[in-house]
C-alpha positions, 0 to 999 in steps of 0.5 A, a space after each residue: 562533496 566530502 563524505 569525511 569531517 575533520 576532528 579535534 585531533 585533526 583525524 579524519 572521520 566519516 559522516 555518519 547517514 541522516 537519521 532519515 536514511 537509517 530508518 529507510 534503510 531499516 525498513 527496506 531490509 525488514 520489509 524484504 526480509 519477510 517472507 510472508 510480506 513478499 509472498 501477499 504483497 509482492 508476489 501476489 500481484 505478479 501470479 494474479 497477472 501471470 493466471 489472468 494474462 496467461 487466460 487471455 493471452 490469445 485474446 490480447 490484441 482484441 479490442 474491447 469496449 470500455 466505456 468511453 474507451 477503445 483497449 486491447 484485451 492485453 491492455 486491459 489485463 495490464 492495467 487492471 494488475 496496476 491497480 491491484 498491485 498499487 492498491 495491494 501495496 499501497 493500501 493493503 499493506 499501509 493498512 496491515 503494517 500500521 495495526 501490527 506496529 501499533 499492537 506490538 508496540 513498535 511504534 511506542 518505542 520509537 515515541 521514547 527516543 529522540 526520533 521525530 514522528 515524521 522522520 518514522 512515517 517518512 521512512 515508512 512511507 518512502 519504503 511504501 513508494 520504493 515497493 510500488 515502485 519495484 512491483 510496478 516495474 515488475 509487472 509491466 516488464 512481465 506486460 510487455 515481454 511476455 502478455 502482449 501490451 503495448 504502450 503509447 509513449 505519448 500516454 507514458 506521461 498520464 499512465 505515471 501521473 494516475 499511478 502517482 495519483 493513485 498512491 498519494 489516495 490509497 497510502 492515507 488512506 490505509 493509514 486511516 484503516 489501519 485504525 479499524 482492526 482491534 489487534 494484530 490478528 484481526 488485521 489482515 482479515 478485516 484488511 483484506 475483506 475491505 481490499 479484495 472486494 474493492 479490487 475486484 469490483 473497480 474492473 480492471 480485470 473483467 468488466 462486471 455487470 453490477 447493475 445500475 445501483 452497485 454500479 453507482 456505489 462503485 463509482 464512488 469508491 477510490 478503486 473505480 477513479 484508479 482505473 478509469 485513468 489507467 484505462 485511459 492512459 493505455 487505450 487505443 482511442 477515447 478521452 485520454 485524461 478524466 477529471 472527475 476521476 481525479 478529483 475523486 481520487 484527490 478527495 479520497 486522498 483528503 478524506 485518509 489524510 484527516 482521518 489518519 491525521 486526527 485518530 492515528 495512535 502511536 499505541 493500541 488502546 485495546 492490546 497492551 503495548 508490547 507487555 503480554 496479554 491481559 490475562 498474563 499481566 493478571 496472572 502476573 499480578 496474582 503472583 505477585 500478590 500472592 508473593 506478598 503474602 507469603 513473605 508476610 
């Protein structure tokens, strides 16, 4: 197909991209151009693989006993840091860049232009999955080159569609969170203290004894179902698909997308948007006042 148009004059002119892929094409560059967003979001799942693979890197062809299910230490590593980085990238970071936007004003300005709303979260959410994408990717050549997993191909199939499932769960539903910290500076704290707890607590990296009522509570969270179905997906025997973990994931998933669709805002409500802080537009206000009353 021609990638040039035909003027009024006859002159040939180039086809300019799709508004779509422009904002893609910007959120890519600003996404890996920041140095504290690779260093939390994509570098820190690959050290966390790196320490707890390194630690159990002898162990890696032992089985261990999860469940219902038979898996090598080294699979049980490697699917853990799956769900940590998917959680990591898709929810954690969904969460902290939509607060920061919507304090700073970003996503205002883009409401002004002729831009449509899903062409904005389209280009956002795509940028999302291409890091997951690139994370994941990272970590499994990290997995099977130097930290001993090994993958059944047969498995490869249910291993992408709980990695898939899992994204379509965790972006809504950091979308929906990202409605929860006040300002920009609250953002990563509030975040994180949702994001570490229910990384930990999911096991994919050690199995804990939680007892039977946090254990309960845990299975109820988006994090659990996440890995069940890696677990599954990379373990040596036991059932190789868990429905109930995938209607949990599907319901979170429902659960983010309505909240996020029915409270998202476009502008903070406590901040100013993008004008300085309260007590600047005061002082500018007094200013202004006092301005008056001098010309008077």
């Amino acid at each position: 197909m021609s990638t040039t148009q035909t003027g009024a004059r006859g002159a040939p002119r180039t086809r300019r991209p799709s508004s779509f892929l422009l904002h893609v094409d910007g959120e890519l560059k600003e996404f890996w151009r920041s140095p504290i967003t690779l260093a939390f979001i994509v570098a820190m799942p690959v050290m966390f693989y790196v320490g707890f693979g390194l630690a159990f890197r002898s162990q890696a062809d032992e089985i261990r006993v999860v469940g219902e299910h038979q898996i090598t230490q080294g699979n049980l590593s490697y699917g853990g840091i799956l769900g940590f980085a998917l959680m990591s990238v898709a929810f954690a970071n969904v969460a902290i860049g939509l607060a920061i936007r919507r304090h700073h004003g970003l996503f205002k300005r883009f409401r002004t232009t002729p831009v449509k709303p899903v062409t904005v979260m389209g280009a956002y959410l795509t940028n999302t999955l291409l890091t997951t994408v690139i994370v994941l990717a990272v970590v499994t050549a990290i997995g099977v080159l130097a930290m001993g997993v090994t993958i059944d191909p047969a498995r490869v199939p249910r291993l992408l569609i709980a990695l898939l499932l899992g994204f379509v769960c965790m972006a809504p539903l950091g979308a929906a969170v990202s409605l929860l910290p006040p300002n920009a500076d609250a953002a990563v704290p509030v975040v994180n203290g949702i994001f570490f707890p229910a990384a930990f607590l999911a096991g994919g990296f050690i199995v804990l004894p939680l007892g039977d009522t946090v254990a309960a509570i845990v299975d109820l969270l988006p994090g659990r179902p996440l890995t069940i179905l890696i677990q599954s997906s990379l373990a040596e025997s036991g059932p190789a698909w868990d429905w109930p973990s995938v209607w949990s994931l599907l319901a979170w998933a429902l659960v983010g997308t309505v909240i996020a669709l029915r409270w998202f805002r476009w502008a903070s409500e406590r901040e100013p948007r993008g004008f300085g802080s309260a007590k600047e537009r005061s002082a500018r206000k007094a200013e202004s006042a006092e301005g008056a009353e001098d010309k008077g």
